[in-house]
TORPA-4810 file (N, C-alpha, C, O; in nm, 3 decimals):
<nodes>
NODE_1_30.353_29.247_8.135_30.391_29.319_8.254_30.364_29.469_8.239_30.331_29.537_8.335_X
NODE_2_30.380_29.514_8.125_30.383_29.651_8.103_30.218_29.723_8.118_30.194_29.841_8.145_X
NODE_3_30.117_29.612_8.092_30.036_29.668_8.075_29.940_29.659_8.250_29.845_29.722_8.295_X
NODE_4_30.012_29.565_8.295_29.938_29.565_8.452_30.034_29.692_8.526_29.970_29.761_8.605_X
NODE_5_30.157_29.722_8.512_30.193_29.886_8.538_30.099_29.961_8.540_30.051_30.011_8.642_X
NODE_6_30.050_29.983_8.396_29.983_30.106_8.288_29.826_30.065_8.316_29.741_30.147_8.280_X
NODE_7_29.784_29.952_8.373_29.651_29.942_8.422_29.666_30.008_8.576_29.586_30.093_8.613_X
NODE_8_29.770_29.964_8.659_29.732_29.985_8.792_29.748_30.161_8.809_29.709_30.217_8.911_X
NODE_9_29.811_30.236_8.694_29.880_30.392_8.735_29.718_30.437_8.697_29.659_30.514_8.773_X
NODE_10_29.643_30.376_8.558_29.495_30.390_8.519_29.399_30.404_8.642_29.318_30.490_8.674_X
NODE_11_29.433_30.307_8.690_29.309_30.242_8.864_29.367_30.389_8.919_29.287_30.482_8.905_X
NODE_12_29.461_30.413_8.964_29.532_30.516_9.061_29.445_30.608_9.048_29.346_30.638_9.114_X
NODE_13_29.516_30.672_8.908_29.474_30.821_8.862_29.314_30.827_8.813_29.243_30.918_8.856_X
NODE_14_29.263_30.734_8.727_29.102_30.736_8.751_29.063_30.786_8.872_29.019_30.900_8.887_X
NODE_15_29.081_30.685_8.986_29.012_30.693_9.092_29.028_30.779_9.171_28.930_30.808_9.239_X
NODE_16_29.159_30.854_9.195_29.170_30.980_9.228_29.077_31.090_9.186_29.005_31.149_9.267_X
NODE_17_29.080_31.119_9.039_28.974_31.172_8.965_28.809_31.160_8.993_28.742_31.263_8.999_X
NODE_18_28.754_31.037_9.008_28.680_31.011_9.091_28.627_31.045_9.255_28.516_31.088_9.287_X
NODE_19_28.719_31.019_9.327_28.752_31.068_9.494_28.727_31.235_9.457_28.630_31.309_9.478_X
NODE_20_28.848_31.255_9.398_28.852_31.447_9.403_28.705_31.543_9.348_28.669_31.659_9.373_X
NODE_21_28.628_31.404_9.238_28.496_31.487_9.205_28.377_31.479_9.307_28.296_31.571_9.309_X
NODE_22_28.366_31.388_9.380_28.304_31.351_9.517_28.318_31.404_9.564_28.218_31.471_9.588_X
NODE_23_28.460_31.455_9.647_28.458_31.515_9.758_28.417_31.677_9.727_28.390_31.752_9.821_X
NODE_24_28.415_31.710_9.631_28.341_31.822_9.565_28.196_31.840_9.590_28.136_31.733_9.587_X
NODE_25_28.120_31.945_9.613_27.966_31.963_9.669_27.901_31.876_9.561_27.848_31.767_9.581_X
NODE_26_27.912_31.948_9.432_27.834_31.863_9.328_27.933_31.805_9.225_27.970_31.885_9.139_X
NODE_27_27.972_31.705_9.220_28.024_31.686_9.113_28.007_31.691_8.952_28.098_31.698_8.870_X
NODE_28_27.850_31.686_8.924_27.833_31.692_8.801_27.751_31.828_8.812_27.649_31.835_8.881_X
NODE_29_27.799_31.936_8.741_27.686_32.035_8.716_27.740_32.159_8.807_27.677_32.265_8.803_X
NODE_30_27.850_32.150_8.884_27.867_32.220_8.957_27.899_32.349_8.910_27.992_32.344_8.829_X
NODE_31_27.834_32.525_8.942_27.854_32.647_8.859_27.817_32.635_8.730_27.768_32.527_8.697_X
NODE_32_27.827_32.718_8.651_27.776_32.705_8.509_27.882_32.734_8.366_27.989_32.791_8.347_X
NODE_33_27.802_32.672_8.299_27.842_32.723_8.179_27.976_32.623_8.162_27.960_32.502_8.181_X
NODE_34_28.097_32.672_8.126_28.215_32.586_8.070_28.232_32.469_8.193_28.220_32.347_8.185_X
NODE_35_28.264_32.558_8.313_28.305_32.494_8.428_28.177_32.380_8.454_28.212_32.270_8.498_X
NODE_36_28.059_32.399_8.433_27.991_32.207_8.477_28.005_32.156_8.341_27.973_32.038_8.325_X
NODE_37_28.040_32.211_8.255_28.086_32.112_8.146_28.218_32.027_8.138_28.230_31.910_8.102_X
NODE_38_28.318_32.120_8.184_28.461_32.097_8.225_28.454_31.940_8.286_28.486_31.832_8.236_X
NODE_39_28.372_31.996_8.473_28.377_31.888_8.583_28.281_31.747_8.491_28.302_31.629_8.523_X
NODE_40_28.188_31.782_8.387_28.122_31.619_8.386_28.236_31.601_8.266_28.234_31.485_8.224_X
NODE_41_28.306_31.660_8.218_28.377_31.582_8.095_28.544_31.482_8.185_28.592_31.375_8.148_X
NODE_42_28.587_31.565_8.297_28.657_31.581_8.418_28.635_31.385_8.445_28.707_31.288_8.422_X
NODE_43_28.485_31.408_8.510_28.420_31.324_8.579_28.441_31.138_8.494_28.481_31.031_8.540_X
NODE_44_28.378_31.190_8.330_28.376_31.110_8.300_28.497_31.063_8.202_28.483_30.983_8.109_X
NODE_45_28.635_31.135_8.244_28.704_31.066_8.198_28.842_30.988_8.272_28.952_30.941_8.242_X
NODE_46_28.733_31.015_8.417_28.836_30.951_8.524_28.757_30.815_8.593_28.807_30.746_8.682_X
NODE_47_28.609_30.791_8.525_28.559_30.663_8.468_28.608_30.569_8.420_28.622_30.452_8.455_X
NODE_48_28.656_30.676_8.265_28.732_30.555_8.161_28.823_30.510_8.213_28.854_30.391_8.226_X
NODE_49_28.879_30.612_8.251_29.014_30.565_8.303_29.061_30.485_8.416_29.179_30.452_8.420_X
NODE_50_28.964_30.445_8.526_28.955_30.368_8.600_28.880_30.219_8.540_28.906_30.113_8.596_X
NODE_51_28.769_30.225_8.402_28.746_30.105_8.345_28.859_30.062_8.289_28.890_29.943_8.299_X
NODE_52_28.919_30.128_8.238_29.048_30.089_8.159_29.124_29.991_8.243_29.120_29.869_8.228_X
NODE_53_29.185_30.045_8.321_29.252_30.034_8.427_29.249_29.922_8.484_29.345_29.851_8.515_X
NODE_54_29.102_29.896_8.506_29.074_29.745_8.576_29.081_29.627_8.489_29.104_29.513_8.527_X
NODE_55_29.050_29.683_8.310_29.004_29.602_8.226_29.193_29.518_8.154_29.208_29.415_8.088_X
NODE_56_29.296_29.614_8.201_29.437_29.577_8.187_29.464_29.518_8.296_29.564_29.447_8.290_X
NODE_57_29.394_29.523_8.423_29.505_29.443_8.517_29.473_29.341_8.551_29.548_29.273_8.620_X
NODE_58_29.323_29.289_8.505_29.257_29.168_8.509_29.283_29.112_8.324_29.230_29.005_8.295_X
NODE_59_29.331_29.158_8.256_29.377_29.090_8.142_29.461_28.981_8.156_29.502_28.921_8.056_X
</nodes>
């Protein structure tokens, strides 16, 4: 039980993370220097966290 919680808050907050980098002009690359490094590290760890996510609540 605990882990379909801790998968579905995963799905949530991934995908939020996801949504919020979209609705952004560019999501990957956007400005320079730290900040498009920031948004693709941002980007891709609201990926994991949405693979995660799915990969606990279908367990």
């Amino acid at each position: 039980m605990r882990n379909k919680i801790l998968g579905t808050i995963g799905i949530l907050w991934g995908g939020a993370i996801l949504v919020s980098a979209f609705i952004r002009t560019a999501p990957l690359g956007n400005g320079g220097g730290a900040y498009a490094v920031g948004s693709v590290i941002g980007f891709l760890l609201g990926a994991a966290m949405l693979a995660a996510g799915i990969h606990y609540v279908r367990k």
